[in-house]
KEKE-3310 file (N, C-alpha, C; in steps of 0.2 Angstrom, whole numbers, plus 5000, padded with zeros to 4 digits):
npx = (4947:4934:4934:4926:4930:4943:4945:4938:4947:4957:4954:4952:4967:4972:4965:4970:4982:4981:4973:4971:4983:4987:4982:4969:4968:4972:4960:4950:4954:4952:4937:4936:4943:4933:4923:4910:4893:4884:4891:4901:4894:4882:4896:4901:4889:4887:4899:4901:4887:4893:4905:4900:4905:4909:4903:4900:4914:4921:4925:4921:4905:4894:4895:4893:4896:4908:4920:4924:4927:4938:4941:4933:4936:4948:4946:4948:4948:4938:4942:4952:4947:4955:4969:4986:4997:5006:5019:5036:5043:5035:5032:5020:5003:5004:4992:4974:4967:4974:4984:4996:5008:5021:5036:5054:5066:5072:5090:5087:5077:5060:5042:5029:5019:5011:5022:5029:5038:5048:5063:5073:5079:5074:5062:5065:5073:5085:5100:5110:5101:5095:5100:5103:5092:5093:5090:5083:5069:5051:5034:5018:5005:4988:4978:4959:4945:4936:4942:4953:4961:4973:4990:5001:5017:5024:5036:5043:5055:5065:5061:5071:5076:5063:5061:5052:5045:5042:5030:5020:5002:4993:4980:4982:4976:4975:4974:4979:4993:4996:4995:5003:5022:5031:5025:5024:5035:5035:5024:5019:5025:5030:5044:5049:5061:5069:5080:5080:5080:5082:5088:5087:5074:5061:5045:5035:5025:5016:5008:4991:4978:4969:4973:4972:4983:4993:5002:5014:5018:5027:5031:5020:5006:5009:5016:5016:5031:5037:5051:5064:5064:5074:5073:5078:5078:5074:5065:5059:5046:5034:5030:5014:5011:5004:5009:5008:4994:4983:4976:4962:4961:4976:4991:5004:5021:5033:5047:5063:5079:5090:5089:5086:5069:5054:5043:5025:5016:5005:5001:4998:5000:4983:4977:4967:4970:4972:4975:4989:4991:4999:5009:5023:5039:5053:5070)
npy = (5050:5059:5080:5085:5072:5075:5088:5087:5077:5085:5093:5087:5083:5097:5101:5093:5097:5112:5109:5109:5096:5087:5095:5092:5077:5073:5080:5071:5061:5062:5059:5046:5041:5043:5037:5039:5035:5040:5047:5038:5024:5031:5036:5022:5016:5026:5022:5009:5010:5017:5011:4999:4985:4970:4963:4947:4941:4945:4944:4951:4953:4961:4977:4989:4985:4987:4996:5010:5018:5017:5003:4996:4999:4992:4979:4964:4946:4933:4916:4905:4913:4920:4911:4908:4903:4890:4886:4884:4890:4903:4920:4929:4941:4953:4962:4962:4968:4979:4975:4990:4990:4983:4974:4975:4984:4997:5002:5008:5015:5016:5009:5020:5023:5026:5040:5041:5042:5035:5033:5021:5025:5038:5031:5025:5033:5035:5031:5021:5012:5009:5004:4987:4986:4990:4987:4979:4971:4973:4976:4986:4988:4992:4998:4999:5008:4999:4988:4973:4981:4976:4973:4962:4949:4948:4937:4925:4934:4943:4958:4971:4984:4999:5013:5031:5041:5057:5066:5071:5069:5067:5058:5040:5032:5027:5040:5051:5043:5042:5058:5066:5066:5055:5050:5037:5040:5053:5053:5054:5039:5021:5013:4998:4986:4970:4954:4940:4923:4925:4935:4956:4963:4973:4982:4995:5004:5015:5031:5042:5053:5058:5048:5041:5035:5023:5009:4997:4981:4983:4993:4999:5011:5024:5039:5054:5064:5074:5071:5062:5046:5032:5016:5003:4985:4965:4954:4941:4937:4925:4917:4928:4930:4946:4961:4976:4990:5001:5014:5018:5020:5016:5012:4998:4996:4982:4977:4970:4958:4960:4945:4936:4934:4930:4938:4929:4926:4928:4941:4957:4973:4983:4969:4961:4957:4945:4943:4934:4927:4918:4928:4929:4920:4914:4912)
npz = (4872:4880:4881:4891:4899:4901:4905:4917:4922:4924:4935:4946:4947:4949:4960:4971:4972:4979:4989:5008:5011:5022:5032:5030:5029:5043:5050:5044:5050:5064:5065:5058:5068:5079:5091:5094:5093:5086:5074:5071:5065:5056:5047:5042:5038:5027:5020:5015:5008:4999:4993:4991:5000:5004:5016:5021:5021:5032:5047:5057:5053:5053:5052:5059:5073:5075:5083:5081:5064:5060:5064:5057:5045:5046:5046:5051:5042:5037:5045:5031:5023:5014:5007:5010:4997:4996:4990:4991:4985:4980:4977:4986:4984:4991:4997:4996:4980:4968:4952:4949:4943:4938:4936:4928:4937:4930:4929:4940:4939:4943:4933:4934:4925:4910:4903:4915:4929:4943:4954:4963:4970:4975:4982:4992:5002:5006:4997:5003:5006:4995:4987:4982:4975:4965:4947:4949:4953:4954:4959:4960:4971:4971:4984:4983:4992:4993:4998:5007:5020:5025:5025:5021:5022:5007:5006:5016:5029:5037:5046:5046:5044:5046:5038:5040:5030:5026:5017:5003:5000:4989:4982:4978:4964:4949:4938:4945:4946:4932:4930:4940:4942:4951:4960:4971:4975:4981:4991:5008:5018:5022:5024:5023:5028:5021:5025:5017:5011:4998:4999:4998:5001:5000:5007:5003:5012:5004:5009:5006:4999:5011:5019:5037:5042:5044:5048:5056:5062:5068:5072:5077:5075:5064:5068:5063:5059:5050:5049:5042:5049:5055:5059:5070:5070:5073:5067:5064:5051:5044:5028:5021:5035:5044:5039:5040:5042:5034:5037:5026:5010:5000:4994:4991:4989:4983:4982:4976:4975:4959:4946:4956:4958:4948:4941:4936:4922:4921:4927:4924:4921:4932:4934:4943:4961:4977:4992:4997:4986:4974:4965:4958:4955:4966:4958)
capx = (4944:4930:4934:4925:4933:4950:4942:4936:4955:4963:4950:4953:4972:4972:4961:4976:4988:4980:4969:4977:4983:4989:4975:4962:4971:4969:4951:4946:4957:4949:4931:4937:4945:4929:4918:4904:4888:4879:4894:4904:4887:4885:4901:4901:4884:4888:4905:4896:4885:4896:4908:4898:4909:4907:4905:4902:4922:4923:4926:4915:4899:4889:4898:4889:4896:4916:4918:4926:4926:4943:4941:4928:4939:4956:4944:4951:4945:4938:4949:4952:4944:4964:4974:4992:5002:5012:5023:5041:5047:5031:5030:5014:5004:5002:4986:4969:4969:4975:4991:4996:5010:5028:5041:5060:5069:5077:5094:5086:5071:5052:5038:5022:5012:5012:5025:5029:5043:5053:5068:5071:5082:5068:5058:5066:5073:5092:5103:5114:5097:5091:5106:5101:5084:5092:5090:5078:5061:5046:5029:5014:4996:4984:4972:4956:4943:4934:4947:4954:4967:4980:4996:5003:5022:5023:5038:5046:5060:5067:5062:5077:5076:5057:5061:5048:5048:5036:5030:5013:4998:4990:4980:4988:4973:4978:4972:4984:4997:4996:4998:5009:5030:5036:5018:5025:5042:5032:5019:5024:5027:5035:5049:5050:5067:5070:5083:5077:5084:5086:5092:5085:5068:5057:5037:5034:5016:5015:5001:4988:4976:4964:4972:4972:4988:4999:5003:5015:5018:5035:5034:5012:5002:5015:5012:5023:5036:5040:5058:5065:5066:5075:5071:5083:5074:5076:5058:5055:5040:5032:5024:5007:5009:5000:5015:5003:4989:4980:4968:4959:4966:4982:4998:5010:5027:5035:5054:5066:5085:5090:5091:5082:5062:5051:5034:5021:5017:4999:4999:5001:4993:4976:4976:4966:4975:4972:4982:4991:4989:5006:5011:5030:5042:5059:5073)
capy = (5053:5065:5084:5083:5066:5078:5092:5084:5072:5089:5099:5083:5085:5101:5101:5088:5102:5114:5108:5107:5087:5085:5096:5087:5071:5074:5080:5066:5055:5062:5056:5039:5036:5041:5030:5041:5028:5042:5048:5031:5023:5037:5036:5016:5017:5028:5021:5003:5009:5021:5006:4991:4983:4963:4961:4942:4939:4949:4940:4951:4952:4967:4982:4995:4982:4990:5002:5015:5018:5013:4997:4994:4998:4988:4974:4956:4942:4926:4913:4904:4917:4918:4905:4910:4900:4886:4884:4889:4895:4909:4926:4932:4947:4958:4962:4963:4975:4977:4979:4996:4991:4977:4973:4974:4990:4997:5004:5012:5017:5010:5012:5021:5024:5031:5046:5044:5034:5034:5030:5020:5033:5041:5028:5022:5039:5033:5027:5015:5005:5007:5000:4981:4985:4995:4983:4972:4970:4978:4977:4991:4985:4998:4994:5003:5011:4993:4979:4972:4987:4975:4971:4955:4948:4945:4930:4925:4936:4945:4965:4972:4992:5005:5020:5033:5047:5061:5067:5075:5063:5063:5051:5036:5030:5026:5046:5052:5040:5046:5063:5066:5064:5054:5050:5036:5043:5061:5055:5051:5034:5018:5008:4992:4982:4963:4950:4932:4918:4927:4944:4961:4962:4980:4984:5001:5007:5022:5033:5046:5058:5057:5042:5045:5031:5019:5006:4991:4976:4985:5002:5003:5016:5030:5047:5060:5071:5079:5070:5055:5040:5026:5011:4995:4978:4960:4952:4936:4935:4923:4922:4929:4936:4952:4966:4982:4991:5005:5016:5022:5016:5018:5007:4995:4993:4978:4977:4962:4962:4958:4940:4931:4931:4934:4937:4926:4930:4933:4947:4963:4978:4981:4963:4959:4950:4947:4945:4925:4923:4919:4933:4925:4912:4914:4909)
capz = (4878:4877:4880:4897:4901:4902:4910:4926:4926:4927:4938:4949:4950:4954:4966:4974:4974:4981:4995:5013:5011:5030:5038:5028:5033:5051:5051:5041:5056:5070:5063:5054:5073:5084:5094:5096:5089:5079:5070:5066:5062:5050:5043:5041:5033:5020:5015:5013:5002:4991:4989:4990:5003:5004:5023:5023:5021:5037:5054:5062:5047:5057:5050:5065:5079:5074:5088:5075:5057:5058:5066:5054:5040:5047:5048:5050:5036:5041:5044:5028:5016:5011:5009:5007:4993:5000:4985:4995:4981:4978:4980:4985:4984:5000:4998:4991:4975:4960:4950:4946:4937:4940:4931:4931:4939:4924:4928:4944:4937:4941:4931:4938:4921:4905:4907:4923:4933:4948:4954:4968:4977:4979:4985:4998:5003:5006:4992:5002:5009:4990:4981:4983:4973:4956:4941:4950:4950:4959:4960:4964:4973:4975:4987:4983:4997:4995:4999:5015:5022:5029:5021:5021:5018:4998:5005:5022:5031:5045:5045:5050:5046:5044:5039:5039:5024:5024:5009:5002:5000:4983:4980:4971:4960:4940:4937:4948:4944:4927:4930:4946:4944:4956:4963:4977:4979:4982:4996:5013:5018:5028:5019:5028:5022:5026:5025:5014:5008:4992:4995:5001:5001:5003:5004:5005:5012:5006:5011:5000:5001:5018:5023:5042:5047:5042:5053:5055:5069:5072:5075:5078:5072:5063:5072:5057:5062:5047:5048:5042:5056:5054:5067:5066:5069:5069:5070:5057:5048:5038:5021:5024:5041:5043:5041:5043:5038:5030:5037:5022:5005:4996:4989:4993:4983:4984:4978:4973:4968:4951:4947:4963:4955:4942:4941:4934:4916:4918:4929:4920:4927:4930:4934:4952:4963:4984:4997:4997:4979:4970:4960:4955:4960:4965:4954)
cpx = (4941:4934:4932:4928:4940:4948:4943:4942:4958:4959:4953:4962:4974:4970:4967:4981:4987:4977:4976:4981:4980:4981:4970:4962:4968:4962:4947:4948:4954:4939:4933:4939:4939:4923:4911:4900:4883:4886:4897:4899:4885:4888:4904:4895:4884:4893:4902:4893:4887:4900:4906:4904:4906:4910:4904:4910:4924:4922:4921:4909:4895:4893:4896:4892:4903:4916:4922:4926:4933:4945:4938:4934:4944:4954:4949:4947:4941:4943:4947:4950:4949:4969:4982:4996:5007:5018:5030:5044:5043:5032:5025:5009:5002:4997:4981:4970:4970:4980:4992:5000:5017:5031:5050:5061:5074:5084:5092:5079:5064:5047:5031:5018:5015:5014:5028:5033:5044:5060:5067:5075:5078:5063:5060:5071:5082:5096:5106:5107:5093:5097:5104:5097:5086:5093:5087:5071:5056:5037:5023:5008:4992:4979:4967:4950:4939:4935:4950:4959:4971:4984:5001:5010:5021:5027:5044:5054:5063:5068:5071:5079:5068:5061:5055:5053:5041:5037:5024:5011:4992:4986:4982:4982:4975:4976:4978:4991:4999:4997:5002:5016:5029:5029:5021:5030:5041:5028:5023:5020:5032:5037:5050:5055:5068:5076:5081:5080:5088:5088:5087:5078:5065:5048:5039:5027:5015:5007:4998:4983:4970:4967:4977:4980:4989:5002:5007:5015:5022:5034:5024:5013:5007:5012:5019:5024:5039:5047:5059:5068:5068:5076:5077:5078:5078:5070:5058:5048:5038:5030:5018:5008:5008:5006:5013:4997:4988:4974:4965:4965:4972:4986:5002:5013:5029:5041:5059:5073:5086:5090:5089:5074:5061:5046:5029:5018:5009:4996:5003:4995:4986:4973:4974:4969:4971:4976:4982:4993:4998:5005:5018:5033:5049:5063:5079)
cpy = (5060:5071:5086:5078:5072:5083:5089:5081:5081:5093:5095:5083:5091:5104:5099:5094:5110:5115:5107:5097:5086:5086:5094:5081:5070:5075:5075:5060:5055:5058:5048:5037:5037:5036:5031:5038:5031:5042:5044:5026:5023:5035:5028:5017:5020:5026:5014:5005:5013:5016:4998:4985:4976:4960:4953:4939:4941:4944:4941:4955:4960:4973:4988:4988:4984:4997:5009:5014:5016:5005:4996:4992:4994:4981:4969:4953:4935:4921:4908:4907:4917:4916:4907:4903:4894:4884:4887:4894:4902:4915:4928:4938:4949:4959:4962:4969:4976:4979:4985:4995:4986:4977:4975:4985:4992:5003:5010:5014:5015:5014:5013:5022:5028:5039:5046:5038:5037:5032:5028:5022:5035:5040:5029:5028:5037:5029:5024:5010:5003:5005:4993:4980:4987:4988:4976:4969:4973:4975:4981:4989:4991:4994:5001:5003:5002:4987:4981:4978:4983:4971:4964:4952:4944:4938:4931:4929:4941:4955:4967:4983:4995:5011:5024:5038:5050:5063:5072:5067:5066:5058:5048:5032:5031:5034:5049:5051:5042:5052:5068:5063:5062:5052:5045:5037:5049:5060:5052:5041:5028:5011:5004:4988:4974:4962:4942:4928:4920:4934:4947:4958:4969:4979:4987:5002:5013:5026:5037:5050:5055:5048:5044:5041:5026:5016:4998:4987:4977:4989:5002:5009:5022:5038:5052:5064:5076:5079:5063:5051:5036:5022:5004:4990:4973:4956:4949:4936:4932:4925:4924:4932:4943:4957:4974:4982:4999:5009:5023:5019:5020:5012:5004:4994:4989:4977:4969:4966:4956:4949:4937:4929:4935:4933:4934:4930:4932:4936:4952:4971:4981:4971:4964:4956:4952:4942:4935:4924:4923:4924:4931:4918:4916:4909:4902)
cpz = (4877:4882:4889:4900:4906:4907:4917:4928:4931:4933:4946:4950:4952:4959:4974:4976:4975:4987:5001:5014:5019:5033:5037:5028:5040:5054:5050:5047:5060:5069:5062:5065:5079:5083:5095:5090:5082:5074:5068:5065:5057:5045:5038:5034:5026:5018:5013:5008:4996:4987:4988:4996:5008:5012:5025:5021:5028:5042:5058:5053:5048:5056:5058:5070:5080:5081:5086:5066:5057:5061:5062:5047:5037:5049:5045:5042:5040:5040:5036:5020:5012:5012:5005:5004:4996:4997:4989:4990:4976:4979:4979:4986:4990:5002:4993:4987:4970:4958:4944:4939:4942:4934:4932:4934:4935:4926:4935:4946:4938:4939:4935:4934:4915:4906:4910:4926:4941:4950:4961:4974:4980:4983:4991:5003:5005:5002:4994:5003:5001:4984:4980:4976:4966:4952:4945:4950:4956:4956:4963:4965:4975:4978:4988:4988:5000:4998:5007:5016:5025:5026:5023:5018:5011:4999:5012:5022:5036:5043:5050:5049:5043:5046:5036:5035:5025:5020:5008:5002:4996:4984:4974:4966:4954:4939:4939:4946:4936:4926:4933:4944:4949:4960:4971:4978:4982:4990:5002:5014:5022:5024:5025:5025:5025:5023:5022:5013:5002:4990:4999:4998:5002:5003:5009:5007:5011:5006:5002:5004:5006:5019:5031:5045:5042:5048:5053:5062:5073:5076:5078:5073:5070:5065:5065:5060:5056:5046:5046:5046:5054:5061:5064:5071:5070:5074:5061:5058:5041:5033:5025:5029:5040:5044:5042:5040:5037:5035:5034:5016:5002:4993:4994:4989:4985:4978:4980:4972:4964:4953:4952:4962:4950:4943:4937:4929:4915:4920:4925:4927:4925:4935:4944:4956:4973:4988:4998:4991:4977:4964:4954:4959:4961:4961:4955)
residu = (UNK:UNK:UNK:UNK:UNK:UNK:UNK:UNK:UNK:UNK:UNK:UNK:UNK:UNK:UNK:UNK:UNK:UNK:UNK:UNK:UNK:UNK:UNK:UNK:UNK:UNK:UNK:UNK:UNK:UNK:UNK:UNK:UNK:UNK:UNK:UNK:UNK:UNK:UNK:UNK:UNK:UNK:UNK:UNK:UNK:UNK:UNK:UNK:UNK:UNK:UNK:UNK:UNK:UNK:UNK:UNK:UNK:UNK:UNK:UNK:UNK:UNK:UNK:UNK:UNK:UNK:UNK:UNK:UNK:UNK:UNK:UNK:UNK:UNK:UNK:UNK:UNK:UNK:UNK:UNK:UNK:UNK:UNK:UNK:UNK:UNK:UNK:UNK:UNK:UNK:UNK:UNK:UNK:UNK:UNK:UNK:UNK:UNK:UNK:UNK:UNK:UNK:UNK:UNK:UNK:UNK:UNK:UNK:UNK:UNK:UNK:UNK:UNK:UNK:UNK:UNK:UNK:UNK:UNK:UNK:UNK:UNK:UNK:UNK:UNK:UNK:UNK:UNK:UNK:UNK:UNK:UNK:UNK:UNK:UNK:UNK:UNK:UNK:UNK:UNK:UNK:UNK:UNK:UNK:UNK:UNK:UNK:UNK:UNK:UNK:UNK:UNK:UNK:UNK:UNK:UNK:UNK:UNK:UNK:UNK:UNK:UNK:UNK:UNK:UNK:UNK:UNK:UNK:UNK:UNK:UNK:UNK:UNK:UNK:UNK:UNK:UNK:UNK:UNK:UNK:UNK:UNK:UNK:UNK:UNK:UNK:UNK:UNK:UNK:UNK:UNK:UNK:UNK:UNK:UNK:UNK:UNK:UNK:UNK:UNK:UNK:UNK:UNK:UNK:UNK:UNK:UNK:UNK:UNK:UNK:UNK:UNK:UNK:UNK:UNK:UNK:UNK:UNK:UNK:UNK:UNK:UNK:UNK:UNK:UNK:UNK:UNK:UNK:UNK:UNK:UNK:UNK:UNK:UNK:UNK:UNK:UNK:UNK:UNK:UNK:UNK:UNK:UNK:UNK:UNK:UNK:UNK:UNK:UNK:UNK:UNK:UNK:UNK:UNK:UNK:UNK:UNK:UNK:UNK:UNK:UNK:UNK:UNK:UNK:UNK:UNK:UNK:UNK:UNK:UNK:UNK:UNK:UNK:UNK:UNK:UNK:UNK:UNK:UNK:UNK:UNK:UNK:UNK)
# end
């Protein structure tokens, strides 16, 4: 890596821990959520052409007929565009995106990148709800500013606790990941846990830098309190159903316990994946 290459990574994470996250969250919310036609028009128009964002997959095709940039961006898909897995014994990925990084949960530990782990205390922000998960397996999706923002069950099962975790919000882009400790156990975040055929289950949504919400089927749109909330549940949900979304991009974890699957040998990370596809099987 050229001399400049480094420069700019680092110019770019400090930037991250000095800016206001929150306040520049928020400001960026109230724009991405208004309806006035100059401004979310605007704001559509030029995200389209920064990211190149492949509107015939979209239900509704007309990017400017969305009546917010966040409706635009929480767009639906058309039907059949993704066909989720039939195999019973699949696990599929949650969403469009790519994998950060999977693989077993070493003695508590998950991997986020050259360097850089977590534990999954820290994820899941309560040690008894995160005991299930240690020495088991995990999986990380980022979903970049491009791809669909709505998160989808990896494999059927009955939500049964969301707990909100505030945190900071980073962005979680491989740069980031790279050089942030603790990068999703650090941002804030909404741990959703289920109940399966074969044991515990988690997908965490955790947020990053300007992303305005986070939102599930459960609880709707997460308003932050600056406290940890835990909500109790019991709402089945198949494979593939829609379990929240995004608005503006970031990460989903996806947790496993020990010995119940494995993930399919020819994802590694880096590896694209979208939302349906089989990623592993159970065992």
């Amino acid at each position: 890596m050229s001399l400049t290459s480094r420069l700019k990574k680092q110019i770019f994470i400090q930037t991250q821990r000095v800016v206001p996250q929150h306040q520049l969250s928020r400001v960026v919310g109230k724009v991405a959520a208004s309806e006035n036609p100059i401004v979310k028009n605007a704001v559509i128009t030029a995200f389209k052409a920064q990211y190149g964002i492949d509107m015939s997959i979209a239900e509704q095709s007309n990017a400017l007929k969305f009546k917010s940039f966040n409706e635009f961006f929480t767009r639906a898909l058309k039907e059949g565009v993704r066909d989720i897995d039939t195999d019973v014994t699949s696990i599929v990925s949650p969403a469009d995106g790519a994998i950060s990084q999977l693989g077993p949960i070493v003695e508590g530990d998950i991997f986020q990148a050259k360097g850089q782990k977590f534990t999954v205390d820290n994820l899941i922000a309560d040690p008894q709800l995160a005991e299930p998960f240690k020495n088991g397996q995990f999986a990380t999706v980022y979903l970049s500013p491009k791809d669909y923002h709505r998160v989808h069950m990896p494999f059927a099962g009955t939500l049964t606790e969301t707990l909100y975790v505030p945190g900071e919000l980073f962005s979680v882009n491989q740069t980031t990941a790279e050089n942030i400790p603790g990068l999703f156990a650090r941002n804030e975040r909404m741990v959703c846990l289920f109940d399966t055929e074969i044991g515990r289950m988690a997908v965490v949504l955790v947020g990053a830098m300007i992303v305005a919400g986070i939102e599930t089927v459960a609880t709707g749109k997460v308003k932050p309190t600056g406290r940890l909330e835990l909500n109790q549940h019991q709402l089945f949900l198949d494979k593939g159903a829609e379990l929240g979304r995004f608005y503006l991009g970031s990460t989903a974890v996806v947790l496993f316990e020990k010995d119940k699957m494995t993930w399919d040998a020819a994802f590694k990370a880096n590896s694209t994946v979208v939302m349906g596809e089989a990623m592993g099987h159970t065992l």
